[in-house]
C-alpha positions in Angstrom: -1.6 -62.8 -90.6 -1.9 -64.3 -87.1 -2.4 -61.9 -84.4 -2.2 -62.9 -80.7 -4.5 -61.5 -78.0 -1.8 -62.1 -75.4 1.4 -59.7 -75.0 4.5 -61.2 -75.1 7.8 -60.1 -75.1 9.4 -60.3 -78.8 11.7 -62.6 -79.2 14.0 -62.7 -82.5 13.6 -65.4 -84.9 17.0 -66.2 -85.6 17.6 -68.6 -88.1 21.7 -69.2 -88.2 22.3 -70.7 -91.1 25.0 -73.6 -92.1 24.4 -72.8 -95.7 23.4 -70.1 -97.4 24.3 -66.2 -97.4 24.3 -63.6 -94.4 20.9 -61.6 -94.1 19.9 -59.1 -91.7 16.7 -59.9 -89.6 16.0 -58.4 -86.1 19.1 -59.3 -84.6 22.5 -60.3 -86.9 22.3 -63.7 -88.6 25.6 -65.5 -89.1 25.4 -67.9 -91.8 28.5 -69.7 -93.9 28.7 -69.6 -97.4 28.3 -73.6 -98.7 28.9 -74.6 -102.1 25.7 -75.4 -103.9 23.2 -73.8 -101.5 21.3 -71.1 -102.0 19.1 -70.8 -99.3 18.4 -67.1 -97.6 16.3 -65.3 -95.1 15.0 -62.2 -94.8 12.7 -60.1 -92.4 9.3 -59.1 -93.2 7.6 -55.7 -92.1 5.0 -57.2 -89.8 8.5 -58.6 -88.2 8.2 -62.0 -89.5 10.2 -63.9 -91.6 10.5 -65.7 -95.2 13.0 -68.3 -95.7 14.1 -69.0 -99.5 14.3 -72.9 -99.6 16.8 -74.8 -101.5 15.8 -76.6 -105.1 14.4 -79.7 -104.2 16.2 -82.7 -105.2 15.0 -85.3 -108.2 12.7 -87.0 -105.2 11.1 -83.7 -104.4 13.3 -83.1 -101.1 14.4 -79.5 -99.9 17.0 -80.2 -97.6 18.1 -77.1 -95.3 20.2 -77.0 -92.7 20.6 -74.7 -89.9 22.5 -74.0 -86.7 19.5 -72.3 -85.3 16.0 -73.1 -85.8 13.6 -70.7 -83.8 9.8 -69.3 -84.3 8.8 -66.2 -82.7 5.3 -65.2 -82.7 5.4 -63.2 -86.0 5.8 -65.9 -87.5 8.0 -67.7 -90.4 7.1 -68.5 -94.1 8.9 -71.0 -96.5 8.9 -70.1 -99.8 7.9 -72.5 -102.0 6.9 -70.7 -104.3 8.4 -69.3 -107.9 6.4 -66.8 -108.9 5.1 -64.9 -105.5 2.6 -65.6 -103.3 0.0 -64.1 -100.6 0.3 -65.1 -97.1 -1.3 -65.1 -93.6 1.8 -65.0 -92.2 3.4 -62.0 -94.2 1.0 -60.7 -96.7 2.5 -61.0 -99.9 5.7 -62.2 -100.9 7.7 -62.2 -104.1 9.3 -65.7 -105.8 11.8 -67.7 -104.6 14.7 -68.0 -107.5 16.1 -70.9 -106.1 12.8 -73.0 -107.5 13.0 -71.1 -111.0 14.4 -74.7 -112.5 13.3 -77.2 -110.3 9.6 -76.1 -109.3 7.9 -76.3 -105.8 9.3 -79.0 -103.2 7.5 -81.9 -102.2 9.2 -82.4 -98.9 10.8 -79.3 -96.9 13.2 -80.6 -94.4 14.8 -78.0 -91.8 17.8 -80.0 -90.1 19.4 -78.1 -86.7 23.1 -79.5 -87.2 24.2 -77.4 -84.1 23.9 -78.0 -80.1 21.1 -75.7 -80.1 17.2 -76.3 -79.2 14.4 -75.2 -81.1 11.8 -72.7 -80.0 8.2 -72.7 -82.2 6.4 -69.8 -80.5 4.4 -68.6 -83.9 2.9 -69.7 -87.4 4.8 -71.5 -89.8 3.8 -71.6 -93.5 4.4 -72.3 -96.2 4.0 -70.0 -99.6 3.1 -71.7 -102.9 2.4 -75.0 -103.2 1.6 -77.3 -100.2 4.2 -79.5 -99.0 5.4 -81.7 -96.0 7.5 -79.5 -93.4 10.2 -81.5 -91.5 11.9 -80.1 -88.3 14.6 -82.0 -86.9 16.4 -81.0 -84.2 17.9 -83.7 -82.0 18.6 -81.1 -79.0 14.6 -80.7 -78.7 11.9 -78.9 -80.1 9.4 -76.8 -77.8 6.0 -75.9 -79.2 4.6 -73.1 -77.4 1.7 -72.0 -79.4 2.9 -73.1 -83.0 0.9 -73.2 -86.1 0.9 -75.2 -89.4 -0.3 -73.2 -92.4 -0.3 -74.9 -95.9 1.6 -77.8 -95.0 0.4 -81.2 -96.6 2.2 -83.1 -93.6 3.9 -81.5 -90.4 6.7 -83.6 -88.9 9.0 -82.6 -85.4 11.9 -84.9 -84.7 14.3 -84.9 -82.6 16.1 -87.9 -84.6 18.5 -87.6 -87.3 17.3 -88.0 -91.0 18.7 -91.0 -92.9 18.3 -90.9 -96.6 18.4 -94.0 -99.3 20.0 -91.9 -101.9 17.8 -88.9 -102.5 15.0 -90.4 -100.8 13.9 -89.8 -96.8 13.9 -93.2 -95.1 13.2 -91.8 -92.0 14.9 -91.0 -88.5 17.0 -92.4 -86.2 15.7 -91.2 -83.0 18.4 -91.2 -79.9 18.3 -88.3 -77.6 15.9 -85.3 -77.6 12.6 -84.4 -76.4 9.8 -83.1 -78.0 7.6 -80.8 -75.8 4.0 -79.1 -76.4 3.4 -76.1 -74.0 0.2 -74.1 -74.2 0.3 -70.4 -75.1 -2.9 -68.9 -75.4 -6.3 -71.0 -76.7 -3.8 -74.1 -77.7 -0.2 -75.6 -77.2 0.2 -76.9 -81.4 -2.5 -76.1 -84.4 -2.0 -78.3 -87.2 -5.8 -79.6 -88.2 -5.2 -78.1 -91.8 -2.5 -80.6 -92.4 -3.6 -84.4 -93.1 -1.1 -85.9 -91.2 1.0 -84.4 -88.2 3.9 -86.6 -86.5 6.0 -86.1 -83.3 9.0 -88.1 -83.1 11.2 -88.1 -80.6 13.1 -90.2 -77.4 11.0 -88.8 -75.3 7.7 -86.4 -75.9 5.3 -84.0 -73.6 2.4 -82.7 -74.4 1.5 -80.0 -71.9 -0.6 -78.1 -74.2 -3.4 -78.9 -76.4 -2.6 -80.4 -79.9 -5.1 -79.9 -82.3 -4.5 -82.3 -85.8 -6.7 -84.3 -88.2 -4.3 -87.5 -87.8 -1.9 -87.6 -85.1 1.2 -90.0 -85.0 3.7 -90.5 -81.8 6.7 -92.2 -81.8 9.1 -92.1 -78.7 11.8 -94.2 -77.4 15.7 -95.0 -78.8 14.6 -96.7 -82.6 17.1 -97.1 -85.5 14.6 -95.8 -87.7 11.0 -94.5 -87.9 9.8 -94.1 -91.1 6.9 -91.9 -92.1 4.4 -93.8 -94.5 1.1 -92.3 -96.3 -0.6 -93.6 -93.7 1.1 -93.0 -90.4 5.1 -93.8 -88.8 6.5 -96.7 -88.0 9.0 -97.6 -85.3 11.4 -100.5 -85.8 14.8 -101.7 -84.8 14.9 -100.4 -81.1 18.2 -99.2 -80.0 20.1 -101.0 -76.9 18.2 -99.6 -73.6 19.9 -97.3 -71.5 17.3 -95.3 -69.4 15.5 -95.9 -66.6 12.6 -98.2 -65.6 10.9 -95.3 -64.4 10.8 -93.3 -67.8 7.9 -92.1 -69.1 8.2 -91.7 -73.0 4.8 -89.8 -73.5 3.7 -88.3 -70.9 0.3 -85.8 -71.0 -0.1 -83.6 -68.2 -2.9 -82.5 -67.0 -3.5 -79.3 -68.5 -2.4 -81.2 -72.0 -4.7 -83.1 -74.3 -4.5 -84.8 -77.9 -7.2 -84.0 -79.9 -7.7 -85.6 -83.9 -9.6 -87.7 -85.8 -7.5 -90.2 -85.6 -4.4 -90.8 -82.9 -1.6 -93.4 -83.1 0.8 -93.3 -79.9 3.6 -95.6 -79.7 6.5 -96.1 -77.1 9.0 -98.4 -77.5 11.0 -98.7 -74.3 10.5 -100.1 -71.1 9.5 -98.0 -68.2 5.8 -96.3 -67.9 5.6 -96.0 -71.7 2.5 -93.7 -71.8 0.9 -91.5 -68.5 -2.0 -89.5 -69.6 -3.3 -86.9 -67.0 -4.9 -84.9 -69.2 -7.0 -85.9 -72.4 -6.6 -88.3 -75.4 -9.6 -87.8 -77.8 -9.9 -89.5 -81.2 -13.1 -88.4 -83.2 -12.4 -92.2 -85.4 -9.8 -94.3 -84.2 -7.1 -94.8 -81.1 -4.1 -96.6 -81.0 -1.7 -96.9 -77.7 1.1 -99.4 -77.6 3.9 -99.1 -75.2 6.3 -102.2 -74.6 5.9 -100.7 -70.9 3.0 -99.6 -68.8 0.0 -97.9 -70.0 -0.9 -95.4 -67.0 -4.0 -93.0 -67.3 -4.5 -91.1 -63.9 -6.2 -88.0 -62.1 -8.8 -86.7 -64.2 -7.2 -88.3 -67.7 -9.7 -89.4 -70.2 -8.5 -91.4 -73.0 -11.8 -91.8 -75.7 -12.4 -92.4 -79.0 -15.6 -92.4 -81.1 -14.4 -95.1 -83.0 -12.1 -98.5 -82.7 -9.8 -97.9 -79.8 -6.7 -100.0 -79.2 -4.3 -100.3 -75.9 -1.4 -102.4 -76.0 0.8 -102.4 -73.2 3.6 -105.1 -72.6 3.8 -104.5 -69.4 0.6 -103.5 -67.2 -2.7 -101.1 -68.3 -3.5 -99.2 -65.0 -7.1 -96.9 -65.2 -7.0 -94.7 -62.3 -7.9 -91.6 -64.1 -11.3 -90.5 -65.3 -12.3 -93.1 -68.1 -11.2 -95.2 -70.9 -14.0 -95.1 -73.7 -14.9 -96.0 -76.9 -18.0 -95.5 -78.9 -17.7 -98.7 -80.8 -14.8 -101.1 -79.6 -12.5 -101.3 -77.2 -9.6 -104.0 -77.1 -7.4 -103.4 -74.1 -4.2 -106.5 -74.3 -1.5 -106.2 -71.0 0.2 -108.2 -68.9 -2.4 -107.3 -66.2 -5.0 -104.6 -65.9 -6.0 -102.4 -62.6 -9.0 -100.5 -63.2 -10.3 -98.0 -60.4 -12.5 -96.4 -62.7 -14.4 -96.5 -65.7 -14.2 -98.8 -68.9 -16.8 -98.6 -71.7 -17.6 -99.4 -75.2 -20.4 -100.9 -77.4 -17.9 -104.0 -77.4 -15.0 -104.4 -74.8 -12.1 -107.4 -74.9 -10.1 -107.5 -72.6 -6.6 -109.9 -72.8 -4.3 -110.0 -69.7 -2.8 -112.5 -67.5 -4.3 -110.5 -64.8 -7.4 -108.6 -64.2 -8.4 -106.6 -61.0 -11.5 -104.5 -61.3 -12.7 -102.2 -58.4 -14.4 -99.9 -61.0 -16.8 -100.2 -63.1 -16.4 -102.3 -66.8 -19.5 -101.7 -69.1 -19.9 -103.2 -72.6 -23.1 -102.5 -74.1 -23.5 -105.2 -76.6 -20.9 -107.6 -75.7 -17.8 -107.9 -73.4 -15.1 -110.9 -73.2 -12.1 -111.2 -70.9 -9.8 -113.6 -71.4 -7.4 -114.3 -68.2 -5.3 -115.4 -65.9 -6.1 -114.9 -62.4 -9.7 -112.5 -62.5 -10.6 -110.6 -59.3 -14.2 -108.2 -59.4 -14.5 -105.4 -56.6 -16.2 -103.7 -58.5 -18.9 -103.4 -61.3 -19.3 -105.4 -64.8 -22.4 -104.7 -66.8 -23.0 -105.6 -70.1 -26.1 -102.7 -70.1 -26.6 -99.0 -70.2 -29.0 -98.7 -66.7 -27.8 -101.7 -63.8 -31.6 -101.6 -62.6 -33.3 -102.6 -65.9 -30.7 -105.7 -66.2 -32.5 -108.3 -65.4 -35.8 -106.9 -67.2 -35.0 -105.2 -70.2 -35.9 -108.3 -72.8 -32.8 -107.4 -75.5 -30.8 -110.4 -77.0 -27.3 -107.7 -76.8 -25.5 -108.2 -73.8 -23.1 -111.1 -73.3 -20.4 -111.2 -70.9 -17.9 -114.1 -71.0 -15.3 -114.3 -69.2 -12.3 -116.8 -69.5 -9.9 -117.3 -66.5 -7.1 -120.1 -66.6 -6.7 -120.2 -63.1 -9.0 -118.4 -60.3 -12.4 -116.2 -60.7 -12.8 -114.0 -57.8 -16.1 -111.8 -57.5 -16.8 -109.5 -54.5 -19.1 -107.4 -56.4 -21.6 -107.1 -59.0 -21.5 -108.6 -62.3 -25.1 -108.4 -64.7 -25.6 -109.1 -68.4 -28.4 -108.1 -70.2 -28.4 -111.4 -72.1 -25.8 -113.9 -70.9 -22.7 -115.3 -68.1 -20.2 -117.5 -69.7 -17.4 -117.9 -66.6 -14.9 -120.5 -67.2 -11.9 -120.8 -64.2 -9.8 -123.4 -62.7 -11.6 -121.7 -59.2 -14.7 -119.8 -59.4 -15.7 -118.2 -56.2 -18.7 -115.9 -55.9 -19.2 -113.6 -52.8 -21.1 -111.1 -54.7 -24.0 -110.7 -57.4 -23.9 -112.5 -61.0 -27.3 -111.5 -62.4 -28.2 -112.8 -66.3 -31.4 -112.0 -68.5 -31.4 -115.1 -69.7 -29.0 -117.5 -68.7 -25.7 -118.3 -66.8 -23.1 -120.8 -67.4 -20.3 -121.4 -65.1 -17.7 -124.2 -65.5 -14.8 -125.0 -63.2 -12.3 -127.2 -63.5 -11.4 -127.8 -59.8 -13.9 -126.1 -57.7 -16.7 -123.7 -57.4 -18.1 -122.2 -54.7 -21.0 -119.4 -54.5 -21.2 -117.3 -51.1 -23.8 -115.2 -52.3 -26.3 -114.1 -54.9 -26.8 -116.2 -58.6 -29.9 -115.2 -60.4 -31.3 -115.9 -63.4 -34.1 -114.7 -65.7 -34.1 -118.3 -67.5 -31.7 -121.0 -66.5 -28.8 -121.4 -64.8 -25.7 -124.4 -65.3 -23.3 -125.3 -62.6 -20.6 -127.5 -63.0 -17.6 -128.5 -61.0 -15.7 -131.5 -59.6 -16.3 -129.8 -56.0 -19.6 -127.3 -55.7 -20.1 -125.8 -52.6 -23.6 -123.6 -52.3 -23.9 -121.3 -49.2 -25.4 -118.9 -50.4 -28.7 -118.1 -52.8 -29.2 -119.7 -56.3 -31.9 -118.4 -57.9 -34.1 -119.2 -61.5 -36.9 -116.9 -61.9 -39.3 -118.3 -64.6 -38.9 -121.6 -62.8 -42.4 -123.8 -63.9 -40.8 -122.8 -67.9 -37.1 -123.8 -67.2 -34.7 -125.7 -65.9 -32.3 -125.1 -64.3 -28.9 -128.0 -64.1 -25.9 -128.5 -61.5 -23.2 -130.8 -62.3 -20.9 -132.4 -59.6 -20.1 -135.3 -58.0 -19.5 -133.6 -54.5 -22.1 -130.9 -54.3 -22.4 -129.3 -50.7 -25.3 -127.3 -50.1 -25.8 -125.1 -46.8 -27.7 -122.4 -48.9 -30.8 -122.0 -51.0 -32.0 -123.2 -54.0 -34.6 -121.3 -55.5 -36.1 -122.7 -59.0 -36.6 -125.8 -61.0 -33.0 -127.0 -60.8 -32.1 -130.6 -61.9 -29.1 -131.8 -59.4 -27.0 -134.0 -60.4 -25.1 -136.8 -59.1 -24.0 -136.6 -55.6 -25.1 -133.9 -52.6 -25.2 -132.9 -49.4 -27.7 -130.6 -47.9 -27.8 -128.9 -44.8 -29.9 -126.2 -46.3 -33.1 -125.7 -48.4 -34.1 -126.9 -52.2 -37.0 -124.8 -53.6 -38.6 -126.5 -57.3 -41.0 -125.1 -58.2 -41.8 -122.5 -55.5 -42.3 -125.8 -53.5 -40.1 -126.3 -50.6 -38.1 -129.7 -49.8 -36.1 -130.2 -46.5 -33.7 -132.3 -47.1 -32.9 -132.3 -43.6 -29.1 -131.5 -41.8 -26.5 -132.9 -43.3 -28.4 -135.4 -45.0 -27.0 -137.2 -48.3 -29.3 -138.0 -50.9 -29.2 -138.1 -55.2 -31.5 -136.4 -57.6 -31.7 -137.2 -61.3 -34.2 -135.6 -62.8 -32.7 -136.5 -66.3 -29.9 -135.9 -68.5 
């Protein structure tokens, strides 16, 4: 039986029902006599309470309804079992008849038809066999401390079931919020379960959720079905909220916490705002048709894959999006004030502003539109053993249709790739081994390129006023492409210019200085 350090006052657990016959508990339950349903409950000594289920169907599907769903901290059982069965909940407790012909159900569904909300505040198990517990209740569901207890999958929903026949298609989800509150040590306890789902229009977790695989759904859909593997939303209904909406929203004191965690949000609006903690021991999966928003001290990691897919814009001001392995982040645009690491980071946007820091420690791509760096992109563990640490990981590449902006400091353990309409450089790009930079209109450096092997340049315009630098110059070359190359800066290395330039600074081959004098105009070809 679960006992509960804290001292509450006791609330009744009042299940009203639609169908079945009028039992005492610790306050009068009202309940209808339905033809065909049998279903009962009664009150335990410990003060909690046991719930004879209906016969399941041919499919396996115990279908309840009630006009009051609640859970007080004594908790609730559902008998599934025959023959009598020992508890945590309520000790032992004898058979439930109405499973002498059919057996044990497969699926327990408790449906709320009335206008009332439903309060979890305890354990909820289930006696006999294991099997998947449904509440739907499309007024709400609060979970204040609730606990799953034999249960082979735990579903809330605030949507309405829709059934093929005898079989559980899903929910269609309209109205209804689910919400997760802490009471105690945790806000929902369902790791014994193998899959856990919270479906609803709208959900907050302000408590901590505990599950092995955790599955959100929220927004208007015409249907979320629950598959052996997770839920899936289709058909979105017509949109009637607010742009400002947030679907699933973590506060700060809440947190997710499973092995593996699949949140999706289907309506415009801030689709996901996390201020508290997303955790995935495997794999992570976000996608919101609106924005992705982790802020104040939010920390959304996996030790696994980890996926964020926002249709509208991914904005990091919180604490840190990680991943142990790899890390694929796909928006309209990213903002990222903070951190952003994984073994392997892509990143897909039409725009990308970085004032944070970026790290991928074997590789990291960005594929762009417009690319702005205020920040730091490294491509390493330690930014002062970049340029010196001798490993082959590290590439960074980045891929901008149309301008490449860098203010601050970009370093790869291995190799650049930058490829831009406009490239400008008023900051740091730093390679191992080599840097490659192409642009398709112009390219301009204002400050520091080094490299620890060679270095290629190419542009229709290049304009150098600041310091390009090769270190292991006497062992290779170094190559700049472009028919209008203006140099004011310094060229430190063996470099091989080609085609046209002006100089009104200083070419360096070899350690050997040249002065090409002020504003002089000269060609070198050292080869092709």
């Amino acid at each position: 039986m679960k006992t509960n350090k804290f001292k509450f006052n006791r609330l009744c657990l009042s299940v009203m029902l639609v169908t079945g016959s009028i039992v005492t508990a610790e306050a009068a339950v009202t309940a209808q006599n339905i033809p065909g349903s049998n279903l009962n409950v009664s009150t335990n000594a410990n003060g909690s309470q046991t719930v004879n289920i209906n016969a399941p169907s041919a499919s396996g599907i115990s279908h309840n309804k009630y006009s009051r769903f609640d859970v007080n901290e004594n908790g609730l059982v559902l008998n599934n079992s025959k023959t009598g069965s020992k508890t945590s909940v309520a000790g032992n407790i004898v058979g439930n008849h109405n499973l002498d012909k059919s057996g044990p159900a497969r699926v327990i569904l408790n449906e709320v038809t009335s206008s009332h909300a439903s309060k979890l505040e305890g354990s909820l198990e289930v006696a006999g066999n294991k099997a998947h517990v449904i509440v739907a209740n499309p007024n709400g569901i609060t979970c204040n401390g609730c606990e799953f207890i034999n249960t082979s999958r735990s579903t809330l929903t605030t949507g309405k079931p829709v059934f093929d026949g005898e079989e559980l298609k899903g929910f269609k989800v309209e109205k209804g919020t689910i919400t997760v509150n802490n009471s105690g040590w945790f806000g929902m306890m369902d790791n014994l379960s193998e899959y856990t789902d919270l479906i609803g229009r709208y959900v907050a977790v302000n408590g901590y959720v505990h599950a092995k695989n955790l599955s959100i759904a929220a927004g208007r859909n015409e249907l979320v079905e629950i598959t052996d593997t997770g839920i899936i939303a289709q058909n979105k209904l017509k949109e009637t909220q607010a742009q400002n909406d947030v679907l699933v929203d973590v506060g700060a004191l809440g947190g997710m916490y499973a092995n593996k965690i699949t949140v999706v949000a289907n309506d415009k609006g801030v689709g996901v705002r996390n201020a508290g903690y997303i955790i995935a021991n495997n794999s992570l999966n976000i996608s919101a048709q609106g924005d992705i928003h982790n802020t104040g001290y939010g920390q959304i990691n996996s030790a696994g894959e980890s996926t964020l897919a926002s249709g509208g814009k991914i904005l990091n001001q919180g604490y840190s999006i990680n991943a142990s392995s790899s890390l694929n982040l796909e928006a309209q645009e990213l903002a990222n004030a903070n951190q952003i690491e994984a073994d392997t980071v892509k990143i897909k946007t039409e725009k990308t502003d970085n004032s944070g820091q970026i790290r991928g420690y074997s590789k990291l791509n960005i594929d762009t539109g417009d690319f702005e760096n205020n920040g730091k992109i490294y491509s390493q563990p330690a930014p002062s053993s970049i340029l010196w640490s001798g490993s082959n990981r590290g590439n960074i590449i980045i891929n901008a249709s149309k301008k490449f902006i860098n203010n601050g400091t970009i370093a790869a353990n291995h190799d650049i790739t930058i490829t831009a309409d406009n490239i400008t450089n008023s900051g740091e790009l730093n390679a191992f081994n080599k840097i490659n930079a192409e642009a398709t209109t112009s390219l301009t450096n204002k400050g520091l390129i080094t490299t620890g092997r060679t270095m290629v340049l190419s542009a229709p315009v290049l304009n150098n006023s600041g310091k390009l630098k090769s270190f292991n110059s006497p062992y290779y070359e170094s190559r700049i492409y472009s028919p209008d190359f203006h140099n004011s800066g310094e060229l430190d290395g063996n470099f091989k210019v080609i085609d046209e330039v002006k100089s009104a600074g200083e070419i360096v081959k070899d350690t050997n200085p040249y002065d090409n004098g002020k504003n002089g105009l000269f060609n070198v070809f050292y080869g092709s």
